[in-house]
matplotlib code that plots the C-alpha trace (Angstrom):
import matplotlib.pyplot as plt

x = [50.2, 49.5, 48.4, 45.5, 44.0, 41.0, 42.4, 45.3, 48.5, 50.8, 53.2, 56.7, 57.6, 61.1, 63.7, 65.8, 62.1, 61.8, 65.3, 64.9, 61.8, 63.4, 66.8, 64.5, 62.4, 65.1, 66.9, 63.9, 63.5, 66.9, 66.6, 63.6, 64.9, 67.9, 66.1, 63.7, 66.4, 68.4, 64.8, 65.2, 68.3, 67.3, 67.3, 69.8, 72.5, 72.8, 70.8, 68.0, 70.0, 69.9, 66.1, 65.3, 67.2, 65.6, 62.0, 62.6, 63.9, 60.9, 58.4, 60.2, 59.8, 56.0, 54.7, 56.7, 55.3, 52.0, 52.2, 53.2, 51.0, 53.8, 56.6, 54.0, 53.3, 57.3, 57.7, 55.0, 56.5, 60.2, 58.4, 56.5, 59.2, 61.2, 58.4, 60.2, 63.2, 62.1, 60.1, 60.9, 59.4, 60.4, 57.5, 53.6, 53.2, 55.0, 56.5, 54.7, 51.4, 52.6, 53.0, 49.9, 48.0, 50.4, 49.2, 45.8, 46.5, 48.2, 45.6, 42.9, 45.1, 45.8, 42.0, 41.3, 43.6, 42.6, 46.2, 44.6, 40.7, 38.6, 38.7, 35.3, 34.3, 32.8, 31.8, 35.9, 35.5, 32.2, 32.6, 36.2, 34.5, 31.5, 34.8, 36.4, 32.9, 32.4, 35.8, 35.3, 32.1, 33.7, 35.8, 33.7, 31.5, 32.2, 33.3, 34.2, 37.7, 39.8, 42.4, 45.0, 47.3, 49.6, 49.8, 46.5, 47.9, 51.5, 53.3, 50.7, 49.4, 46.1, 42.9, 42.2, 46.1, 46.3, 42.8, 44.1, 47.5, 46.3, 42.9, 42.9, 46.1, 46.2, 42.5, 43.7, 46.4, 44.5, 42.4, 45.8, 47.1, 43.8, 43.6, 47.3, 49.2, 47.9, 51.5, 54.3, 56.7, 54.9, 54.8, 58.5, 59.3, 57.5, 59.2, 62.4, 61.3, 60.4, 63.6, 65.4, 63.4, 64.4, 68.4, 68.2, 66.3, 68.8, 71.7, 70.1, 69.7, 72.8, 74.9, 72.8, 75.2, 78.2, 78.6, 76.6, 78.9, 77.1, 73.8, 71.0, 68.7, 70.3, 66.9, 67.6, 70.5, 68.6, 67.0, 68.9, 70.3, 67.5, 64.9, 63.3, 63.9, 67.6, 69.2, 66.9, 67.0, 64.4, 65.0, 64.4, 60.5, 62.4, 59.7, 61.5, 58.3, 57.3, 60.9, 61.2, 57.9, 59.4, 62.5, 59.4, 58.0, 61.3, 62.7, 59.6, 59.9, 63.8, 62.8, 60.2, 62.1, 65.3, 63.3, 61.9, 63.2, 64.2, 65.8, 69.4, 72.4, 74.4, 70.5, 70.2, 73.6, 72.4, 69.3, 70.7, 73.2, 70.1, 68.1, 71.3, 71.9, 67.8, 68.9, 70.9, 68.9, 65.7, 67.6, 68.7, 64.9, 65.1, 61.3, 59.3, 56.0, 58.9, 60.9, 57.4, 56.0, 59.4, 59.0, 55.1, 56.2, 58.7, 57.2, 54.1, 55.9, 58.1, 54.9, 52.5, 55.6, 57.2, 59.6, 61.4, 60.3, 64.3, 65.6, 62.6, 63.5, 67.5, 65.9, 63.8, 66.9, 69.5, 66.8, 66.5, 70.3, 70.5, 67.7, 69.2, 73.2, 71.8, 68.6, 69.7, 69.7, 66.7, 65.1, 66.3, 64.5, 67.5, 66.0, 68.9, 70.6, 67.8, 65.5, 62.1, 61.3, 60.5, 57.4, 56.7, 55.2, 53.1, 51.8, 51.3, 48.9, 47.1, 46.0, 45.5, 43.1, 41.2, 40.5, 39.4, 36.9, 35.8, 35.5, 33.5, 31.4, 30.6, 30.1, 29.2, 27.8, 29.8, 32.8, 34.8, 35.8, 38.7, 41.9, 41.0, 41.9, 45.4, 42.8, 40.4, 43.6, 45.0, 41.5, 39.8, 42.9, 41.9, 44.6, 44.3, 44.3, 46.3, 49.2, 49.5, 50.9, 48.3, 51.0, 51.6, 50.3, 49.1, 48.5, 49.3, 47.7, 46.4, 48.4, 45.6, 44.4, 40.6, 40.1, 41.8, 39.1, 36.4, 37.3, 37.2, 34.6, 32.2, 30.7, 29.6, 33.2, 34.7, 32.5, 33.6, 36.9, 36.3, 34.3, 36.6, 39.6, 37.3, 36.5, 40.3, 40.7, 37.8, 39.8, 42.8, 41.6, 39.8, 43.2, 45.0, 42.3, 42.2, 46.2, 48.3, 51.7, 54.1, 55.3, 55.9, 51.9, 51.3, 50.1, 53.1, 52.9, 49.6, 50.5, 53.3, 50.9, 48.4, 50.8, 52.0, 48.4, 47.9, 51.1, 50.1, 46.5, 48.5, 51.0, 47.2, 47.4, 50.2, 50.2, 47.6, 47.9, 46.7, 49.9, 51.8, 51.1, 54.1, 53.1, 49.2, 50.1, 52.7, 50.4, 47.1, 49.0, 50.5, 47.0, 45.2, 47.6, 47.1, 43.4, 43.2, 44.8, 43.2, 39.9, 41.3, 42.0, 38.9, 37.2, 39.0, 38.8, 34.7, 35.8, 36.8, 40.7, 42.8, 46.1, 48.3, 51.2, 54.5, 55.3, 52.7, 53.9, 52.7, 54.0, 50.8, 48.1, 44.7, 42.4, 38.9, 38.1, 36.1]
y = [86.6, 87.8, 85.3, 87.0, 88.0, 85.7, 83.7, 82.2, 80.2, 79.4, 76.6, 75.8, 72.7, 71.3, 72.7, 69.2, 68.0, 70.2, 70.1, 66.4, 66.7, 69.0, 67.3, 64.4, 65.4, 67.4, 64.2, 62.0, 65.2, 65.0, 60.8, 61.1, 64.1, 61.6, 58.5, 60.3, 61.9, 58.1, 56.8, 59.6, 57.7, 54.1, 51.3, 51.7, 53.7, 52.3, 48.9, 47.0, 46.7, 50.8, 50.3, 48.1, 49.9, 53.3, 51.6, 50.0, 53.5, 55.3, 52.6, 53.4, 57.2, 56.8, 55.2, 57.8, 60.4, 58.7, 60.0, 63.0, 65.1, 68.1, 66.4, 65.0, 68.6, 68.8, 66.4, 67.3, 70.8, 69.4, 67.0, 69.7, 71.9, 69.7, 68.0, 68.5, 67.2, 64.0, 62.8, 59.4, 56.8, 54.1, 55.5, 55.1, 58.8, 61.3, 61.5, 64.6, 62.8, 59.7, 63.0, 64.4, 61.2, 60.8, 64.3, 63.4, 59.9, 61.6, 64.5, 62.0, 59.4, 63.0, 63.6, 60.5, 60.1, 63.8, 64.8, 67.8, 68.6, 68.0, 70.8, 73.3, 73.9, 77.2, 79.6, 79.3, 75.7, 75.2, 77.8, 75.7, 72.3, 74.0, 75.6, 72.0, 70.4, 73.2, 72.2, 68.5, 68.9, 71.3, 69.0, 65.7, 67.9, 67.8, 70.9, 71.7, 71.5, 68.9, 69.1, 66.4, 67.8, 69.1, 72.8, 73.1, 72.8, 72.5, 70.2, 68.7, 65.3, 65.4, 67.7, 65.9, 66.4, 69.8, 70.5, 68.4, 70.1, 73.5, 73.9, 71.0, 70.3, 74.2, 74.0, 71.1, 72.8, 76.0, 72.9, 71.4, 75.1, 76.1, 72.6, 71.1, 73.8, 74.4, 75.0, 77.9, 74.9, 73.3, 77.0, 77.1, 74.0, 74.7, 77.9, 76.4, 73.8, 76.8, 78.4, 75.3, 75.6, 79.4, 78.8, 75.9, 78.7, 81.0, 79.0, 77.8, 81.4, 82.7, 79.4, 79.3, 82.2, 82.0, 78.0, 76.0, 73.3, 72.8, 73.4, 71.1, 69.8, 70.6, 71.8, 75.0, 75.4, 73.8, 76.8, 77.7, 81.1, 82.9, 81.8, 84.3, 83.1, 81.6, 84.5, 84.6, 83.3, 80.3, 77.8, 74.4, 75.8, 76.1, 79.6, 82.9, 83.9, 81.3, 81.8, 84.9, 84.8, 82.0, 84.4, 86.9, 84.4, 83.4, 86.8, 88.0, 84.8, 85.2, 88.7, 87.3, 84.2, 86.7, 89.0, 86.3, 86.2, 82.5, 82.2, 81.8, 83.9, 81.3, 81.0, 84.9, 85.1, 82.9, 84.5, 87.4, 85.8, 84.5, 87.7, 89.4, 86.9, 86.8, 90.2, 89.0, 86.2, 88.4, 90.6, 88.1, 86.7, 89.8, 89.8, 92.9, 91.4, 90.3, 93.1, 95.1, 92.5, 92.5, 96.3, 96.2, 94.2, 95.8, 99.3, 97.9, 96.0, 99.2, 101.0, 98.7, 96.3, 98.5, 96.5, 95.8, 98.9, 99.4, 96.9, 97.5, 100.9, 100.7, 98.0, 100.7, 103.4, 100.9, 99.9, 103.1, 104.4, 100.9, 102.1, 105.8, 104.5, 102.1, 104.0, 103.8, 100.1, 100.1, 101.7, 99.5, 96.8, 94.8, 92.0, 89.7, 93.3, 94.1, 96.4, 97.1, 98.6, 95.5, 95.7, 92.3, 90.7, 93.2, 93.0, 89.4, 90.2, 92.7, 90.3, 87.0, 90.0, 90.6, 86.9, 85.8, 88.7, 87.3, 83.7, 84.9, 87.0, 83.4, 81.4, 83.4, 81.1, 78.0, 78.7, 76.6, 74.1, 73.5, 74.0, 74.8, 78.4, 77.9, 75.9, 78.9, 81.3, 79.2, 78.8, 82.4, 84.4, 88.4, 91.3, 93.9, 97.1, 98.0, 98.7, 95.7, 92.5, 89.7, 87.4, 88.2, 85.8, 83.2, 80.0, 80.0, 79.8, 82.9, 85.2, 86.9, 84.5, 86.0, 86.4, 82.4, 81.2, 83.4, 82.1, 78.3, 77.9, 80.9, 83.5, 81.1, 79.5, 83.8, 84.2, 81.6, 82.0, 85.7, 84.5, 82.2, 84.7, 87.8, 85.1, 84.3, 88.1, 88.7, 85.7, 87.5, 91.1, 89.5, 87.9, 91.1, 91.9, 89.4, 88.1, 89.8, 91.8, 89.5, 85.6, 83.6, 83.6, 87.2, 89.9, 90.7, 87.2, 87.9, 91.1, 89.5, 87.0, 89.4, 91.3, 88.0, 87.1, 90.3, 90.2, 86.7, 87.9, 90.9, 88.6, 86.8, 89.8, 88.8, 84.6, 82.2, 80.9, 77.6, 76.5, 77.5, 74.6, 75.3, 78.9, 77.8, 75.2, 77.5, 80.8, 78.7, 77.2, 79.8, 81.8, 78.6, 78.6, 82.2, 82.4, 79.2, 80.6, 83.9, 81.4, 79.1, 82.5, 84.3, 81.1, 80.1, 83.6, 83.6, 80.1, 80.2, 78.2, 76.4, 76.4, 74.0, 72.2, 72.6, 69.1, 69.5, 67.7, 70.7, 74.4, 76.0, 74.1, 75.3, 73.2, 74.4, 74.8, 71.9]
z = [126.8, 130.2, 133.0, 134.1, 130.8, 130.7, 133.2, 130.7, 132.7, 130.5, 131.5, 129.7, 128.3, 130.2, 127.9, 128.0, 126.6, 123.9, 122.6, 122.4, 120.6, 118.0, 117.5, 116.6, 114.2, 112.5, 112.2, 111.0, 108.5, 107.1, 106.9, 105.1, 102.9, 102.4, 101.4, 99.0, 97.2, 96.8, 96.3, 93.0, 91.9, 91.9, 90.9, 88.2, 89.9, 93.0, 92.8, 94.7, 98.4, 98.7, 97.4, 100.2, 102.4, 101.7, 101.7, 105.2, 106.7, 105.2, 106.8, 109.6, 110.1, 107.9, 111.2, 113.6, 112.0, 112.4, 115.9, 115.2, 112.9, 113.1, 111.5, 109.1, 108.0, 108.2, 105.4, 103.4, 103.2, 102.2, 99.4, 98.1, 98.1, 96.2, 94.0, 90.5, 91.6, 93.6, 91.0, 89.4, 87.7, 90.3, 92.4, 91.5, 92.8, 93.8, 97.3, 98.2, 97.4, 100.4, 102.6, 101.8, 102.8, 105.9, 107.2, 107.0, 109.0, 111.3, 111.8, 112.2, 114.8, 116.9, 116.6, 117.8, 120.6, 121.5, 121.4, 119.3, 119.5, 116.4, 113.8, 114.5, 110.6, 109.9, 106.7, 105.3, 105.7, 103.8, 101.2, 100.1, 100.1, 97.6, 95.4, 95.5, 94.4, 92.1, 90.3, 90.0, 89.0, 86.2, 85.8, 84.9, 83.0, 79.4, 77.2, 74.0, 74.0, 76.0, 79.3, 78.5, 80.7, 78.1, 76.8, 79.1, 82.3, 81.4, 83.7, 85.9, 85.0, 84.8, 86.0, 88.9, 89.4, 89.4, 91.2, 94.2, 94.5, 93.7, 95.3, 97.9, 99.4, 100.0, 101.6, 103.9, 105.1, 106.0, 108.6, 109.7, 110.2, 112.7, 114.8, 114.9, 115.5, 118.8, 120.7, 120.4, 120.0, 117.1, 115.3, 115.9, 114.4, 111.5, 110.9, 111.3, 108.9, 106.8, 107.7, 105.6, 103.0, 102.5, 103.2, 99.8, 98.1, 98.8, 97.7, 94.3, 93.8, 93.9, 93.1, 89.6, 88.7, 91.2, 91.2, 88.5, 89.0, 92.7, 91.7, 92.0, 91.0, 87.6, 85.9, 87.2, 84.5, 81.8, 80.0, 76.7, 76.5, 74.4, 76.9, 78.9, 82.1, 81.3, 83.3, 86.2, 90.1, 89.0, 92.2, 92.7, 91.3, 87.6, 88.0, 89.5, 90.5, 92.8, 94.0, 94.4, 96.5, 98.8, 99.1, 100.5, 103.0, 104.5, 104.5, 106.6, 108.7, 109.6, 110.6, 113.2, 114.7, 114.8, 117.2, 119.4, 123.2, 123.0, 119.7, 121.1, 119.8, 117.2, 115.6, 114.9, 113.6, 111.1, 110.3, 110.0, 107.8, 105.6, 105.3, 104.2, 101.6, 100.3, 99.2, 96.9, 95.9, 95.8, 93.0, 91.0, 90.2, 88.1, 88.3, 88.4, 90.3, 93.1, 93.6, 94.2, 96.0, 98.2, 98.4, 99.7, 102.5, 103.7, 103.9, 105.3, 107.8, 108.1, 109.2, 111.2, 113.0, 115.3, 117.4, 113.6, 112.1, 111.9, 110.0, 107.9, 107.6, 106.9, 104.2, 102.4, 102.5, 100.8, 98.4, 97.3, 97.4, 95.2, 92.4, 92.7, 91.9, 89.1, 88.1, 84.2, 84.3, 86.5, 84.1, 80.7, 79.4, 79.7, 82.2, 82.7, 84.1, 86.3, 84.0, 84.3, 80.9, 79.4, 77.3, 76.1, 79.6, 79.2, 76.2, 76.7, 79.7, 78.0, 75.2, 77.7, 79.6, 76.5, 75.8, 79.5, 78.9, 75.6, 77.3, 79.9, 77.9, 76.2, 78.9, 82.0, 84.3, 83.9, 81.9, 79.4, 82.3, 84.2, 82.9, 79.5, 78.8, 77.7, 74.6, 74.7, 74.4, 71.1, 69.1, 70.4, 71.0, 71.3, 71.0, 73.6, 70.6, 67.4, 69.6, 70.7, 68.7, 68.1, 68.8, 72.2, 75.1, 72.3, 73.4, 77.1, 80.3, 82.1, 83.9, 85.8, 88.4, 89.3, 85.2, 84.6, 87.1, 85.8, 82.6, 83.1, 86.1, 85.4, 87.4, 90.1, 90.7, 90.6, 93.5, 95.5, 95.0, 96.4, 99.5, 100.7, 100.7, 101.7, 105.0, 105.1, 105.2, 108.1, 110.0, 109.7, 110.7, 113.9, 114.6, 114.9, 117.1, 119.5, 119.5, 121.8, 121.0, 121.3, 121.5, 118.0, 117.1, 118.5, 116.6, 114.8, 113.1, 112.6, 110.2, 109.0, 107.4, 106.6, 104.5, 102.8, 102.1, 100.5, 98.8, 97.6, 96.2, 94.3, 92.5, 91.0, 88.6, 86.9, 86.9, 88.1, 91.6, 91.2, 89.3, 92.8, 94.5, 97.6, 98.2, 98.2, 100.8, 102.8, 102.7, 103.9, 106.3, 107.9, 107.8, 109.3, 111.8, 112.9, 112.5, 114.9, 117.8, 117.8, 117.9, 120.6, 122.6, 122.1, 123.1, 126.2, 127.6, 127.7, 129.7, 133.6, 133.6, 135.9, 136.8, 134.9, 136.8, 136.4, 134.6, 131.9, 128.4, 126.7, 125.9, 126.7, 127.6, 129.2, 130.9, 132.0, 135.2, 137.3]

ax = plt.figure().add_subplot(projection="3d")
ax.plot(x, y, z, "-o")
ax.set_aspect("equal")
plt.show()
């Protein structure tokens, strides 16, 4: 970002300053991560003194990260990440529901304090609070078949349950991403955080078939043989899809920190080492909708990225020397051997597409309520044609996100869905506009998000979004985050600024001139 551009000066943190900072709350991460996952375990297996012990240390870090809404966000991306596996009945909630309230504490103490400057809300803002309404109200209205939170939405609790972590935990985090994540260091740490969250993926991935004896959490081996996803990469998410599209996001990630000037030499050996790995990984999700998704990014990115247009570009050559050598098991509907010929998914689609367009033929305005089309697809299930086997897609949730929300919130809740990511999309556009080249929330993070985004909204044709609470969160975020600067930038440079002096506490900070 050039220093006379608008009259911008940036000013660098102390490096002695920042390290500090970091090795901090990557130790408070790893404590909390700790205590959570002995939290998991009591009080049975290791008895009450642990308990206490645990509960006193996560007090502890609960009122450091009061102060600091960054590592807030930190933990509640590990929890979420690891939300199947930390659940236990020892706790009234889960642990990623204590994170999600400690983000919004600590968003609302750095508000107040003016460590960070209130969020500006704007059309994106409004049009997700009138979605959110629009969904509870669905909710407490009543409907002709129930949402127990069984076979209707599968494992989540209850409807309020799954609107809150799929509609808005994801919204908030879009907010958090546009106001806290005002400084490159506080885009870096999350990253990194991210970065963590990719390696475990990784690792799962491959151990699951390499080392089952070291995986965990031991869900991930629990599928019987005959099950359909039994031989495939499913992560700590038990769902190769959702992993296979955190692979994506960290792959694209690595990539970008691995290019930035400051990332030191020992730290792109390792990404390198991780991207090289994902490979791997990314494969064995045998998962059609991931291996295209997985291809999309990387010849977009190949085209429109030019300082990494050659990785990306060695990428798509072994990709395709890989489908050429093995193009006969490619092509086989073997899945557990990487085949693509596989008929039955589709089939499934083709009838859960027939009966979203029956239900919304029925109920075009308001839909059969939230959560209920899974009940819609047992007592009104349609086949797609002759061709097609009645049986197929009976009984489940939808696989077609856009048609799954048409189905259960109507016409009216389809088009605000649409608005709110055709505004994420306009914020995204005038991003690559306004950021410049380079630095870690440049323009090439900017595309690298936009791809993802679009990447994201393409994988809603084949299984309903709202189920993917960690992606929702993770995407927003990460859009929020580069929507906001581009704002704080275009803003700032209508604004006449003054110098900042050389022992400023922050990265980049820009005060207006007197």
């Amino acid at each position: 970002m050039p220093g006379d551009a608008g009259g911008w000066t940036p000013t660098r943190r102390e490096p002695g300053l920042r390290a500090t900072r970091l090795r901090e709350g990557a130790a408070l991460l790893l404590a909390v991560l700790g205590v959570v996952v002995a939290g998991s375990a009591l009080p049975g297996d290791f008895g009450p003194g642990i308990g206490v012990a645990a509960i006193g240390l996560g007090a502890a870090v609960v009122f450091y990260a009061l102060n600091r809404p960054v590592l807030a966000v930190g933990l509640l991306l590990f929890t979420t990440f690891l939300r199947m596996a930390l659940r236990t009945p020892a706790l009234p909630a889960e642990p990623a529901f204590f994170a999600m309230a400690l983000v919004v504490a600590a968003a609302a103490i750095a508000v107040t304090r003016r460590v960070h400057q209130a969020p500006q809300f704007g059309a994106v803002e409004g049009a997700m609070a009138v979605y959110v309404i629009w969904n509870i109200g669905s909710a407490i209205a009543p409907h002709r078949y129930p949402a127990d939170g069984g076979s209707t939405i599968g494992e989540h609790s209850s409807i309020y349950h799954f609107i809150l972590t799929g509609t808005v935990v994801p919204f908030m985090c879009y907010v958090v991403g546009r106001f806290v994540f005002d400084r490159p260091s506080a885009v870096r740490s999350l990253l990194w955080v991210v970065m963590g969250c990719y390696a475990y993926s990784i690792w799962v991935s491959i151990a699951q078939f390499a080392a089952p004896a070291l995986v965990w959490p031991r869900y991930i081996l629990d599928y019987p043989e005959d099950a359909s996803w039994a031989h495939r990469a499913v992560g700590v998410f038990s769902q190769p899809v959702v992993n296979g599209l955190m692979l994506i996001i960290g792959f694209a990630l690595a990539v970008h920190l691995a290019y930035q000037p400051d990332t030191r030499r020992w730290q792109r050996i390792l990404l390198c080492g991780l991207m090289l790995s994902s490979l791997a990984a990314i494969y064995l999700t045998y998962t059609r909708v991931v291996w295209l998704g997985f291809a999309l990014f990387v010849g977009a990115a190949a085209v429109l990225i030019r300082r990494t247009r050659p990785v990306y570009v060695s990428l798509i050559g072994a990709m395709l020397l890989g489908v050429a050598a093995n193009w006969a098991t490619f092509t086989s509907s073997d899945r557990s051997a990487g085949g693509v010929g596989s008929s039955y998914e589709v089939e499934d689609r083709l009838n859960m597409i027939a009966t979203a367009f029956w239900a919304i033929r029925e109920k075009p305005l308001l839909g059969w309520g939230i959560g209920r089309f899974s009940e819609v697809n047992t007592y009104h299930h349609q086949q797609w044609s002759q061709e097609v086997s009645w049986k197929r897609g009976f009984g489940i949730v939808s696989h077609f996100n856009e048609l799954g929300i048409a189905a259960e919130l109507g016409i009216i809740g389809l088009a605000l869905w649409l608005t709110i990511n055709v505004l994420l999309a306009r914020g995204l556009w005038q991003a690559l506009l306004t950021l410049p080249a380079e630095g870690i929330v440049g323009r090439e993070l900017a595309v690298i998000v936009s791809i993802i985004f679009g990447v994201w909204i393409l994988t809603g044709f084949t299984a309903d979004l709202r189920f993917f609470d960690f992606l929702a969160l993770l995407i927003l975020m990460l859009v929020g985050i580069v929507v906001g600067t581009a704002q704080r930038l275009a803003l700032v440079e209508r604004l006449p600024v003054a110098a900042v002096p050389p022992d400023a506490a922050d990265d980049l900070v820009y005060l207006r001139s007197s």
